[in-house]
BATORKOL-885883 format. One record per residue (C-alpha): residue in one letter; x, y, z. Coordinates in steps of 0.2 Angstrom, whole numbers, padded with zeros to 4 digits, always signed. Example, Ala and Ser with C-alpha at 12.3 -4.5 7.8 and 13.67 -1.06 7.14 Angstrom:
! residues 2
a+0062-0022+0039s+0068-0005+0036
END
This chain:
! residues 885
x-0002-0053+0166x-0014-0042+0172x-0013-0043+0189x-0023-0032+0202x-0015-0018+0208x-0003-0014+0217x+0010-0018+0205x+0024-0025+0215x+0026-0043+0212x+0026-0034+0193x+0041-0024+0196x+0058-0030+0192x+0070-0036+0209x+0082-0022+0216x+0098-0020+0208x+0109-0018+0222x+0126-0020+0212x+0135-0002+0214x+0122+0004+0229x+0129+0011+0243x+0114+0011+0253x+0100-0002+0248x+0089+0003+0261x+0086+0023+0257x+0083+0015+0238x+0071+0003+0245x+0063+0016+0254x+0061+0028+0238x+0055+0013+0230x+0042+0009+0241x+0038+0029+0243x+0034+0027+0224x+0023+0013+0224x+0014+0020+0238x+0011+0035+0227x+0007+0023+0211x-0006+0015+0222x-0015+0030+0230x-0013+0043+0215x-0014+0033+0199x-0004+0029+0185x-0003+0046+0178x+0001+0055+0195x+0014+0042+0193x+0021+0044+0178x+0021+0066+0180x+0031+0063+0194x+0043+0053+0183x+0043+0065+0170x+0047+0081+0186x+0061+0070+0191x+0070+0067+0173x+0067+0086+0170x+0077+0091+0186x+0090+0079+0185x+0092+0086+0168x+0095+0103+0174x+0106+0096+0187x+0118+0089+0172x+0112+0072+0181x+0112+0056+0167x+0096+0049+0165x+0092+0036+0152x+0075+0030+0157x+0076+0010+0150x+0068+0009+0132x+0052-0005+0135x+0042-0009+0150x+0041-0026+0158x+0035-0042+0148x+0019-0040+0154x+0001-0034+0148x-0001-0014+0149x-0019-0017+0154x-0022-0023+0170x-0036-0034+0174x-0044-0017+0184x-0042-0007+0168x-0051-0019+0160x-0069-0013+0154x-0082-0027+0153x-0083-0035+0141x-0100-0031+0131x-0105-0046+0120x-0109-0062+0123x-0092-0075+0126x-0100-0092+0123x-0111-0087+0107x-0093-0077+0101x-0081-0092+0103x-0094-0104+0094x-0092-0091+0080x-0076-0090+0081x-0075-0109+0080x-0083-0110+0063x-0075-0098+0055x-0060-0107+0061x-0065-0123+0053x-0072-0115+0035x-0058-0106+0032x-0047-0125+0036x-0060-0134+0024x-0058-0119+0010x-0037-0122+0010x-0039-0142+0013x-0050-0146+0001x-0042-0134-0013x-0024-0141-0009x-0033-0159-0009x-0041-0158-0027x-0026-0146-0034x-0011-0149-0027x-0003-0133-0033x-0015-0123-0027x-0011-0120-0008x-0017-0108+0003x-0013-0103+0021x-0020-0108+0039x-0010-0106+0050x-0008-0086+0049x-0027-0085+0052x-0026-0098+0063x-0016-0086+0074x-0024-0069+0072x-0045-0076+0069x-0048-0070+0088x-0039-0053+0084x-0052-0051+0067x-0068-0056+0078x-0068-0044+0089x-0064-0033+0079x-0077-0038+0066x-0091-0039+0083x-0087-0022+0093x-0076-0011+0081x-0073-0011+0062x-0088+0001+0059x-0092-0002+0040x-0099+0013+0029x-0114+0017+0028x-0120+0030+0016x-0138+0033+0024x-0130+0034+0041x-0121+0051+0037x-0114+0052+0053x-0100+0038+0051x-0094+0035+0034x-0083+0019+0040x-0069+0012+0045x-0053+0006+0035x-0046-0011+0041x-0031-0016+0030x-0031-0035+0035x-0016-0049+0034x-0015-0053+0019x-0013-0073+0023x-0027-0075+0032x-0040-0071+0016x-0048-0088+0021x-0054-0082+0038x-0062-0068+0030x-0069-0079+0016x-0076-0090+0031x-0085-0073+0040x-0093-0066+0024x-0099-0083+0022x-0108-0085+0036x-0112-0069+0034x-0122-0074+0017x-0112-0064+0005x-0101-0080-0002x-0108-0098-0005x-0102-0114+0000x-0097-0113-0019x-0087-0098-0019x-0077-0107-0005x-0075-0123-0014x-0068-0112-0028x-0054-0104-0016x-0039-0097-0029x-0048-0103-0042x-0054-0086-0048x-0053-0095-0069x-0062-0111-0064x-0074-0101-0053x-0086-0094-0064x-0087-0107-0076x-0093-0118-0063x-0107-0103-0057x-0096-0099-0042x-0085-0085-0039x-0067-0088-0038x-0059-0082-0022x-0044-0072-0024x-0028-0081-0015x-0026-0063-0005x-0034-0046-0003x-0038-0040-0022x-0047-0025-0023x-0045-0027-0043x-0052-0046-0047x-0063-0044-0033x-0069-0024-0033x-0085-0024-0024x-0077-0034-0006x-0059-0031-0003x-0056-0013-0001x-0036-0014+0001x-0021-0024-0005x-0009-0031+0007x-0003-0045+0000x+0014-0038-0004x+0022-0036+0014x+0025-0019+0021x+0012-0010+0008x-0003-0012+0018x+0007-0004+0033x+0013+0013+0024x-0004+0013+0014x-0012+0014+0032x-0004+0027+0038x-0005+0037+0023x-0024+0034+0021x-0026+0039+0040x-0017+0055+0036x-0027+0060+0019x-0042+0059+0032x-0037+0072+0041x-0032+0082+0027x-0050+0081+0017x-0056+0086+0037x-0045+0100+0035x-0050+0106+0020x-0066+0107+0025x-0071+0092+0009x-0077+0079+0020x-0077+0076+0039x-0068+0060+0042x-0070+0063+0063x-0074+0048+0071x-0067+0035+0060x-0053+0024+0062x-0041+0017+0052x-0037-0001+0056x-0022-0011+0052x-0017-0032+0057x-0002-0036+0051x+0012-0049+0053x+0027-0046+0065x+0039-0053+0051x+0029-0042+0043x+0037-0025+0050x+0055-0031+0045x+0051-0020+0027x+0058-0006+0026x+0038+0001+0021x+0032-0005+0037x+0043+0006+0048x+0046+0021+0036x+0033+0032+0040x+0031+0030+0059x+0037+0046+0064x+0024+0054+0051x+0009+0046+0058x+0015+0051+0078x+0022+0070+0070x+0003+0070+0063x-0004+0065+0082x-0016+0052+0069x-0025+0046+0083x-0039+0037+0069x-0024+0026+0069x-0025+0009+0074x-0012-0006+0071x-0011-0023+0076x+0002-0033+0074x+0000-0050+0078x+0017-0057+0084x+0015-0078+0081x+0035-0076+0083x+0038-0085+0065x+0042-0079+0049x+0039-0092+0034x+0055-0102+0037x+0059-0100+0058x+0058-0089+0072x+0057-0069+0068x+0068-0068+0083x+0074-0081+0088x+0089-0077+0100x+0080-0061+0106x+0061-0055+0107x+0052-0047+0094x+0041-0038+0106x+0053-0030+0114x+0062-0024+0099x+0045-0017+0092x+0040-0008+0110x+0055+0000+0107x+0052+0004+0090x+0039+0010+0090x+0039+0021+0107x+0053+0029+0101x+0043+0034+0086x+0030+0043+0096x+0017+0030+0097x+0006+0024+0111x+0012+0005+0113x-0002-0007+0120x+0006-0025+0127x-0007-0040+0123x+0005-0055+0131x-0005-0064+0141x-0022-0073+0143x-0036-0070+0158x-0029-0088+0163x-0013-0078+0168x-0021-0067+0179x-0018-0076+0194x-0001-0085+0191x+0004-0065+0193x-0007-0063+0209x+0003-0075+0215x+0019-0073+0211x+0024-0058+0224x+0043-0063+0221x+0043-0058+0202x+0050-0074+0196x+0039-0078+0184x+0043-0059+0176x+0059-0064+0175x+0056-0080+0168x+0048-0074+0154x+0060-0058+0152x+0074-0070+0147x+0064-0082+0137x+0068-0079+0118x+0055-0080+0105x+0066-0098+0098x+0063-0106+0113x+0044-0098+0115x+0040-0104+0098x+0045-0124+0103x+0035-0118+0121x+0020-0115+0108x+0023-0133+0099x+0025-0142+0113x+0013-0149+0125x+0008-0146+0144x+0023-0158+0151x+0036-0151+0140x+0031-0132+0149x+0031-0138+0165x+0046-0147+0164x+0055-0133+0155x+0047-0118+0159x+0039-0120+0175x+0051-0133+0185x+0069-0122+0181x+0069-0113+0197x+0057-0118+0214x+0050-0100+0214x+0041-0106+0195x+0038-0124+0202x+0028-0118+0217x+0015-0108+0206x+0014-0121+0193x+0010-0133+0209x-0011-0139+0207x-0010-0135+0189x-0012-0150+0178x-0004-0153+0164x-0021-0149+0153x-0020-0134+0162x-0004-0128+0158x-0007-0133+0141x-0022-0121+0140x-0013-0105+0143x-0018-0094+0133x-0009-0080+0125x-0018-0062+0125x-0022-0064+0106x-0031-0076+0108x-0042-0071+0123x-0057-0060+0117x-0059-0049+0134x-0041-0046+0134x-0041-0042+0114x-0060-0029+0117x-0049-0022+0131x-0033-0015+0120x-0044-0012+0108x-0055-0002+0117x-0038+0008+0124x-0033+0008+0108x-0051+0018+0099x-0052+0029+0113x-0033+0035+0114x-0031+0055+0109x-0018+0062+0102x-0005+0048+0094x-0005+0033+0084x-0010+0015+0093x-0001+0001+0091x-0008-0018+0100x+0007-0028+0102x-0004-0046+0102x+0005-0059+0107x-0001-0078+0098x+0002-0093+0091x+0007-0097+0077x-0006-0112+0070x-0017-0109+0085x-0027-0123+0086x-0018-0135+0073x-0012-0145+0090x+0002-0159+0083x-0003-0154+0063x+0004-0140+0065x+0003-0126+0080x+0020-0116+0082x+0029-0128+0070x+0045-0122+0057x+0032-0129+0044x+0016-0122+0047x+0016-0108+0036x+0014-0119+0021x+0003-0132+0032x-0007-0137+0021x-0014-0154+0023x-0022-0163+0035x-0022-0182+0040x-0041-0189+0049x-0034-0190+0065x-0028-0171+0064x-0045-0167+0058x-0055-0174+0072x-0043-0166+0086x-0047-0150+0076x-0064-0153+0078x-0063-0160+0097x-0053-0144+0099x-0064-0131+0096x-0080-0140+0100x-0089-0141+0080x-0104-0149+0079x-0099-0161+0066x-0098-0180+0063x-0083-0189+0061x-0088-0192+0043x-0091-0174+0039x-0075-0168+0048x-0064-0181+0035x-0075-0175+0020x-0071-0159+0027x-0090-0151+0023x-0093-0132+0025x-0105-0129+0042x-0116-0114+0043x-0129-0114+0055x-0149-0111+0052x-0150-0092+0047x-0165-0091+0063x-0148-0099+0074x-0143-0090+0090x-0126-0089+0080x-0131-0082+0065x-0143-0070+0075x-0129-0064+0084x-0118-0061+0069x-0128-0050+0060x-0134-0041+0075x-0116-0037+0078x-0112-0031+0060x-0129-0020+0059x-0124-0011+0074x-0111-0007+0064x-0115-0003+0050x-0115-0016+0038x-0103-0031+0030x-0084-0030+0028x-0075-0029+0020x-0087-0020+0006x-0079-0009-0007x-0089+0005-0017x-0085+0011-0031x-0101+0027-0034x-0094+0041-0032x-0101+0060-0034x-0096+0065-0054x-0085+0081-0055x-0087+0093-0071x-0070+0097-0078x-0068+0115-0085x-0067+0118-0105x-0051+0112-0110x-0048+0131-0118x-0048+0139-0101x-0034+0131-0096x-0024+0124-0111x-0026+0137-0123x-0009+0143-0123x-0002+0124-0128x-0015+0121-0141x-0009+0137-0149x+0012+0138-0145x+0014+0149-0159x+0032+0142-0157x+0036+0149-0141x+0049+0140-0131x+0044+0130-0118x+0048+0114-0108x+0033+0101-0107x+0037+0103-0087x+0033+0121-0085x+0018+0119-0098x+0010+0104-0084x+0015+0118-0068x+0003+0131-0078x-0010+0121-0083x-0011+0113-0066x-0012+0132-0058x-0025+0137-0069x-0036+0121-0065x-0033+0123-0046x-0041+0140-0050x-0057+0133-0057x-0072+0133-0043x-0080+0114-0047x-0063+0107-0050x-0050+0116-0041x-0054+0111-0022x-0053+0092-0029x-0035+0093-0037x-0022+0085-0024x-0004+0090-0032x+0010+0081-0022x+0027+0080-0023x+0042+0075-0014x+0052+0089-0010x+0056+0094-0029x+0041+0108-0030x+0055+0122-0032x+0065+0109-0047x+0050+0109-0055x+0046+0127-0056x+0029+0124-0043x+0034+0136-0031x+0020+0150-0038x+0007+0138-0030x+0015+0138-0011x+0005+0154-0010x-0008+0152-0022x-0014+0135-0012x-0003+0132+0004x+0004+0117+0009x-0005+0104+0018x+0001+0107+0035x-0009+0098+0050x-0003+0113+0064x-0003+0126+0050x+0017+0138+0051x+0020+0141+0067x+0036+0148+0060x+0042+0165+0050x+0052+0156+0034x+0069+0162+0030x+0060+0169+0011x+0044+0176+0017x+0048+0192+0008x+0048+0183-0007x+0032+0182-0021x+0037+0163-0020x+0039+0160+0000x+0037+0143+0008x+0020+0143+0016x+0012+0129+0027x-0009+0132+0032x-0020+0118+0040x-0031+0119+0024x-0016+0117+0011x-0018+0111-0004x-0003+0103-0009x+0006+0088-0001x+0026+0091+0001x+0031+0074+0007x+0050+0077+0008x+0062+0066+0000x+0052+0051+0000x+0046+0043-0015x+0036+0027-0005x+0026+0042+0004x+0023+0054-0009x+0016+0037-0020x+0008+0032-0005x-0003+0049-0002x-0007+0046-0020x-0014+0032-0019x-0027+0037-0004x-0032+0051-0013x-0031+0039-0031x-0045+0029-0022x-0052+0041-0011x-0068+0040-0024x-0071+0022-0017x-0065+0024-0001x-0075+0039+0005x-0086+0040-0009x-0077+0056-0013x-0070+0061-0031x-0051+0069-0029x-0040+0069-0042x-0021+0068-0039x-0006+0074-0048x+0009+0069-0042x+0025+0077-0052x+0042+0067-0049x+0060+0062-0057x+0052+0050-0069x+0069+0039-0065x+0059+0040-0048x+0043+0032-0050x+0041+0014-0057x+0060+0010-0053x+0061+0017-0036x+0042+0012-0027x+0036+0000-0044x+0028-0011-0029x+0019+0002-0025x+0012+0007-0041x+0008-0011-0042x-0001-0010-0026x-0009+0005-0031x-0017+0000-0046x-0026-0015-0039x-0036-0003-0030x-0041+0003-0046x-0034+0020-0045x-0038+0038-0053x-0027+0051-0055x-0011+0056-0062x+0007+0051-0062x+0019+0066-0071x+0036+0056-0073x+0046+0074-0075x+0063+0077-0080x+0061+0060-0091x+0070+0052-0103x+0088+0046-0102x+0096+0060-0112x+0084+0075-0105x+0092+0077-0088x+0108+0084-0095x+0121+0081-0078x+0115+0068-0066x+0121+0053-0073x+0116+0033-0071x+0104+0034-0056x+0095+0049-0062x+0092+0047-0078x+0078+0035-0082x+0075+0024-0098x+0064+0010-0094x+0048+0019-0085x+0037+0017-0101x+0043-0002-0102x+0038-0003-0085x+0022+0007-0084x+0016-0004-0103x+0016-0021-0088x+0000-0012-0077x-0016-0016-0087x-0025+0000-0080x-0012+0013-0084x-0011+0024-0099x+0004+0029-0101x+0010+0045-0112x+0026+0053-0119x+0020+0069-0125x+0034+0078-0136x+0024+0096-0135x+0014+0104-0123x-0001+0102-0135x-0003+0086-0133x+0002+0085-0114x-0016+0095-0113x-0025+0087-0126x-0019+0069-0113x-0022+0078-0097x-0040+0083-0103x-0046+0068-0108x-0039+0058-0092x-0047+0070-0083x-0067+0067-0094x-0063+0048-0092x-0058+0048-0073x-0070+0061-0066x-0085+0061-0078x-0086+0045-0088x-0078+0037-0068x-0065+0024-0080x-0056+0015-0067x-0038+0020-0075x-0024+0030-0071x-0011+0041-0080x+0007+0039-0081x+0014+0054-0092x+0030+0058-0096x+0036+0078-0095x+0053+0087-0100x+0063+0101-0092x+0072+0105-0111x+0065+0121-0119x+0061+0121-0137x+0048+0129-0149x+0032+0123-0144x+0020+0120-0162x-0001+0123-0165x-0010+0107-0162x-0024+0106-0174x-0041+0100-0167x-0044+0087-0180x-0026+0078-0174x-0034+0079-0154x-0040+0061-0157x-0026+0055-0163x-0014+0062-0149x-0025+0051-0138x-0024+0033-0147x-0007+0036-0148x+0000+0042-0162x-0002+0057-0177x+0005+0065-0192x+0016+0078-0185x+0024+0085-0204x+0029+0078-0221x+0045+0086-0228x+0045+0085-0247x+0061+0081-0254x+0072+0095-0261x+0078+0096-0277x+0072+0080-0283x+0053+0082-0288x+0051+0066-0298x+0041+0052-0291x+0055+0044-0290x+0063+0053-0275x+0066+0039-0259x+0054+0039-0245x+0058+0038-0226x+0047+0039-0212x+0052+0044-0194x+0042+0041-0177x+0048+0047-0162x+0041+0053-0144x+0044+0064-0129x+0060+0076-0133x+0069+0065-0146x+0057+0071-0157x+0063+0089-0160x+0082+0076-0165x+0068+0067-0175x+0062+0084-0185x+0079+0089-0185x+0085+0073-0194x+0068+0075-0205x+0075+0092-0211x+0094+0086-0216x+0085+0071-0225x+0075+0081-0236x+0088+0093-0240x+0096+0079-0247x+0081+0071-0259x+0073+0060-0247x+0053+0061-0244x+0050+0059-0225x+0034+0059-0215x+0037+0064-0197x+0025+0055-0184x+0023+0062-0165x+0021+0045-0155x+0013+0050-0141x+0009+0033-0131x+0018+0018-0136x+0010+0005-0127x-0008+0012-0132x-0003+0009-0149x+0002-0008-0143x-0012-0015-0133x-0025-0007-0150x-0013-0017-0160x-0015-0034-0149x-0032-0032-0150x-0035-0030-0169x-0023-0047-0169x-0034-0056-0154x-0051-0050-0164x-0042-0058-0184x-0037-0076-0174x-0055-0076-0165x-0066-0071-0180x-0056-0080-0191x-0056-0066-0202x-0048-0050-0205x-0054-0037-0192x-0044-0022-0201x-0029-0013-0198x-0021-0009-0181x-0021+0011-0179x-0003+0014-0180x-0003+0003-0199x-0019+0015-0203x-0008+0030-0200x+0008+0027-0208x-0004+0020-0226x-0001+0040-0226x+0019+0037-0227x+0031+0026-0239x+0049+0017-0234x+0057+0010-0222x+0051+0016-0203x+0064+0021-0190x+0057+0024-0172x+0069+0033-0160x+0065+0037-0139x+0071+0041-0126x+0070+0023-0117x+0075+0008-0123x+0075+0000-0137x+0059-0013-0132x+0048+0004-0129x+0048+0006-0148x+0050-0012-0150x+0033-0018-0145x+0024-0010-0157x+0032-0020-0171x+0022-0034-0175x+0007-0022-0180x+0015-0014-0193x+0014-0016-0211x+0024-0031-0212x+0031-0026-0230x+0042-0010-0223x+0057-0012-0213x+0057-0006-0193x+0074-0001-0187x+0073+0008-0168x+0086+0017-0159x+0083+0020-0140x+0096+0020-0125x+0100+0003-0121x+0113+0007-0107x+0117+0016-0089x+0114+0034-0090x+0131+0047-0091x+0133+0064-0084x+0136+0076-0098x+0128+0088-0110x+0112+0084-0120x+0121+0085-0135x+0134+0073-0130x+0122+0062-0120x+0113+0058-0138x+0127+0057-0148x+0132+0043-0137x+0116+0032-0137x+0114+0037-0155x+0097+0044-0153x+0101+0060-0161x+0097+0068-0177x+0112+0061-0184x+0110+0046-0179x+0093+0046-0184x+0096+0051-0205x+0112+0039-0204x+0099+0024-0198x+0085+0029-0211x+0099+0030-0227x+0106+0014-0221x+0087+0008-0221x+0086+0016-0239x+0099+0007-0245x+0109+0024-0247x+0126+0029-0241x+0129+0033-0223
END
């Protein structure tokens, strides 16, 4: 598009239907270009915005069109030159293109199952590259003047990336052989290539997950915004850097992708940076197929406050438009939808002039001296690398709101017959001799025909003009990506008596484990070293759970500070908002509270800067409602903490089936680095929150903890030092109640383990028993699938030693008990269940949970029902004993 100005032949025909007199609106029109074309855009567009304002005050209706004309928003005038060299780039670009091929090919050839993708990277390589040669800036911790850019890239074109960094000399041509073969890999002295960005299996190169759609968009955001809040704070200062983001136009069908728009515009996050590379197909068709996806996006995303850069068209466009002073090929394109642009992309130069081109004689003409070679080489602006450093270079040096490139592509670029803009090509994975050699002809490899079918890896000599040029490009920057570190500064945590006395010693004061969190957290957020590194989040629920002492104490993150009085500011608990808050108040959003978690989670690895998040929520909240995230989350090896409050099924008394949560602990046991704790007192909550707090920040454990909190008061017990360790591997010897009455030996035994508040039913049912002649040791379960995970490693170390290796822990501690075992939580069943199989196998295991949809209704009644009461429990361990019910 991009044509020089003036924009005329841009502009759509008049509309004269309903115009009484065509020739005064011809006349304004032309008085407006004319303005347009001496003045400038922005005179332009301030004399647009004058016009809208007084026509409003005149009660005029005015509803500007929502989206601009199909055509580039950077004219070929705008353009800046274009600073590196085209030919050496292209041949790059080439390469790449062919290793990343070879890589999916070969893997699909020798294991069939195996797969990969090439046509999404075939799409979007000429977005990566220049962004790889001219702007992802990479951190550089000597250099202390840019601490890098973020770049969150499509999760199915891994292979490009693989192709870069091997080129680059930080993969082999053995790593690339083993592609999705991270098992195989290693044992062959190569590294297996993860299928997608893997921050977890592959911690020292990828920095982000995106592989699960629409995370890697939100994440984005979230991460651009905790920038500007470490800034804020005065912790780090982020200015300069840019979060970068290439995603999928499919892509921004999740509800992820588009959730958090306003938030980024709202924030003005102008180190925001998205492309989204719209090929116009989803894994099975078009992503629009009667309309244009484009279009819907522009106006999506202009509505949201962004500043919307159109990549459509290729330089080779340029003069069609110069030509065009009727506007006809504007039209054309207007009313082409993405179903029929998609077979335009599969098709070849005949089919578009005899379909496109020849449908009115206004098209024909301009098409007229064009061959069909010619027509078949139109490119589309994503994949012309001055039109792509132009939109990005608007795009870095845009103030004051978030960028989005609207890139324009092909699907398969490059694939010709095998696959370019095909229904198929997502899951292209083979290729026949012939498709290989047009491939290479295509892109101009320097490769025999045998080595094209054998498919061989090609990287230049390193003393190569190309290879030169590579690392010349990525030094001026800063370095390789995408690189992850994982050094971070060490961070001292406070005595655990300084802020945890008061639950070590509870002296059976009545207390819920919620309010015990709330004041240990105030009193860390006090502490010098520690306190500035603390991030407490929450999604509009501080006041629930008893957090509004700390509005005041710490402020909440705002990025414009209050420029409002609140309703309560007389009041010791008043809402208050500063630029150099502390806490992030997210509103009622789950995917964005979990989402500033996990940028301050990583912000260790990140920005080589220790923070250490708590982020209290309805447990029911957590793993149920954003579990993908989480997911996502803990592949980039997160630290910090996840305080499931109000939990349990039973323990918020009122809500009913969508509040009350059962299975968070079932869930939370599935994510290999979470730790995850049902503290019944609050003891315990501090003995966990300590030590996650040593391993996190001092011992730098790349884990996170999930811990479980309760709004029910009850008598809050000592915690004797000695039982510290034990609280932590999951489980210790809470009480034993002697049997009453009975003082022979012979008096039955019970034992009883229960966790979170079902334990006070547990004692309660500890005490009836023993009033009746029954023995019964009462265990505190603190962690479940701690105890689980030591259990199946005591069982993995017996099958490979071929020899006892001991006792699991939980069978060490109940050699202190006798009887049958009953287990009783406030989840299901299966919580309680997975520890079974490390138990003495002599003793019975009975376990009582809530196996249902939660109920509105009392405590009491709630636990009578799902029979996790204390009469439940003593009627389970008499039936256990043999003993009347």
């Amino acid at each position: 598009m991009n044509s020089p100005l003036p924009l005329h032949h841009l502009l759509p025909a008049p509309d004269h239907h309903g115009d009484d007199d065509p020739e005064e609106t011809q006349e304004w029109r032309e008085s407006f270009q004319t303005l347009v074309s001496s003045q400038g855009t922005e005179r332009g567009s301030f004399m647009l915005q004058e016009l809208l304002r007084l026509a409003s005050g005149m009660h005029v209706s005015c509803v500007p069109p929502a989206g601009t004309p199909y055509v580039n928003t950077i004219t070929a005038q705008q353009q800046p030159d274009f600073p590196g060299d085209l030919d050496l780039e292209t041949r790059l670009g080439a390469l790449m293109r062919w290793n990343a091929l070879a890589m999916v090919v070969r893997a699909n050839a020798a294991y069939g199952e195996l797969g990969g993708h090439i046509a999404s990277y075939a799409s979007a390589a000429d977005l990566f590259e220049v962004g790889f040669n001219h702007f992802f800036h990479a951190r550089n911790d000597d250099a202390k003047q840019q601490g890098g850019d973020l770049v969150f890239f499509q999760p199915h074109s891994a292979p490009g990336v693989y192709a870069r960094a091997y080129l680059e000399g930080r993969l082999t041509q053995e790593d690339l052989a083993h592609y999705r073969q991270e098992l195989r890999g290693p044992r062959a002295g190569a590294r297996g290539l993860s299928s997608y960005p893997h921050p977890y299996l592959m911690p020292d190169f990828w920095q982000f997950p995106t592989g699960s759609m629409g995370i890697g968009p939100i994440s984005s955001i979230y991460q651009a915004r905790f920038m500007r809040y470490l800034t804020h704070r005065g912790l780090l200062d982020c200015q300069g850097r840019k979060v970068w983001g290439i995603f999928g136009d499919g892509e921004m069908d999740e509800p992820e992708s588009m959730s958090a728009l306003t938030l980024a515009s709202r924030e003005g996050l102008d180190n925001l940076v998205w492309v989204v590379n719209c090929n116009l197909q989803r894994l099975d068709g078009p992503v629009r197929g009667n309309s244009r996806i484009i279009d819907e996006l522009e106006r999506h995303f202009l509505g949201a406050g962004w500043n919307v850069i159109k990549l459509l068209w290729g330089s080779d466009w340029d003069g069609l438009f110069a030509r065009d002073t009727q506007g006809a090929l504007v039209r054309a394109l207007s009313n082409t939808v993405d179903g029929q642009m998609q077979t335009f992309a599969a098709k070849d130069g005949r089919y578009n002039r005899e379909h496109f081109f020849d449908q009115n004689p206004e098209l024909k003409r301009l098409a007229q001296g064009m061959s069909d070679e010619q027509i078949d080489a139109l490119k589309r602006g994503g994949h012309d690398l001055v039109k792509i450093h132009a939109a990005y270079a608007t795009a870095a040096a845009h103030r004051g709101q978030p960028t989005v490139i609207l890139a324009h592509t092909k699907k398969g670029y490059g694939m010709g017959a095998a696959g370019q803009g095909r229904m198929t090509t997502h899951s292209h994975k083979k290729f026949e001799d012939t498709d290989l050699l047009a491939f290479r002809d295509r892109f101009k490899l320097p490769l025999s025909d045998e080595q094209a079918r054998r498919l061989d890896f090609y990287k230049p000599a390193d003393d190569s003009p190309e290879l030169r040029y590579l690392h010349d490009k990525r030094q001026t920057l800063g370095g390789y990506l995408p690189a992850r570190q994982s050094h971070a500064d060490r961070v001292t945590v406070p005595a655990l008596a300084s802020y945890g006395q008061f639950a070590l010693q509870g002296n059976s004061r009545e207390m819920s484990t919620t309010m015990a969190f709330v004041r240990m957290l105030g009193s860390l957020l006090k502490d010098k070293e520690l306190g500035p590194r603390l991030v407490p989040i929450v999604a509009d629920e501080a006041r629930t759970f008893g957090m509004a002492n700390l509005f005041k104490q710490v402020g909440i993150y705002s990025s414009v500070g209050q420029r409002y009085e609140p309703e309560d500011i007389g009041s010791l608990l008043s809402y208050h908002e500063a630029t150099n808050g502390q806490i992030l108040e997210e509103g009622i959003s789950e995917a964005a509270a979990i989402s500033s978690w996990t940028a301050a989670a990583t912000s260790y690895s990140v920005h080589g800067l220790a923070m250490l998040p708590f982020y209290i929520y309805y447990s029911m909240f957590g793993f149920q409602r954003v579990g993908d995230l989480i997911w996502a989350a803990a592949d980039q090896r997160p630290r910090g903490f996840l305080i499931g409050a109000t939990s349990g099924r039973t323990t918020l008394a009122g809500e009913g089936l969508q509040h009350q949560d059962g299975s968070s602990h079932l869930m939370a046991a599935t994510i290999p680095n979470c730790k995850a704790y049902d503290p019944a007192f609050a003891g315990e909550l501090a003995v966990i929150v300590d030590h996650g707090m040593h391993e996190m920040l001092e011992e730098q454990g790349d884990v996170f903890y999930y811990i479980t909190t309760m709004n029910e008061n009850y008598a809050q017990p000592d915690l004797p030092a000695d039982k510290h360790e034990d609280v932590i591997r999951g489980a210790w010897h809470y009480a034993r109640y002697p049997a009453q009455g009975d003082q022979s030996a012979q008096a039955p035994c019970a034992t009883l383990l229960g966790s979170g508040a079902i334990l006070t039913e547990v004692i309660r049912a500890a005490a009836q028993l023993s009033a009746e002649g029954i023995t019964v040791d009462v265990f505190s379960v603190t962690s479940w699938s701690e105890l689980a995970r030591e259990g199946r490693r005591v069982v993995e170390a017996d099958l490979s030693n071929a020899q006892a290796a001991g006792n699991s822990f939980i069978a060490h501690q109940l050699a202190q008990s006798a009887g049958p075992i009953v287990a009783a939580s406030d989840y299901v069943r299966q919580v309680p269940e997975s520890i079974r199989a490390y138990l003495p196998s002599e003793r019975r295991y009975l376990t009582l949970g809530t196996d249902d949809f939660g109920r509105s209704d009392s405590r009491s009644e709630l636990r009578r029902f799902f029979e996790v009461d204390a009469l439940a429990i003593a009627r389970t361990a008499r039936a256990a004993l043999g003993l009347s019910v």
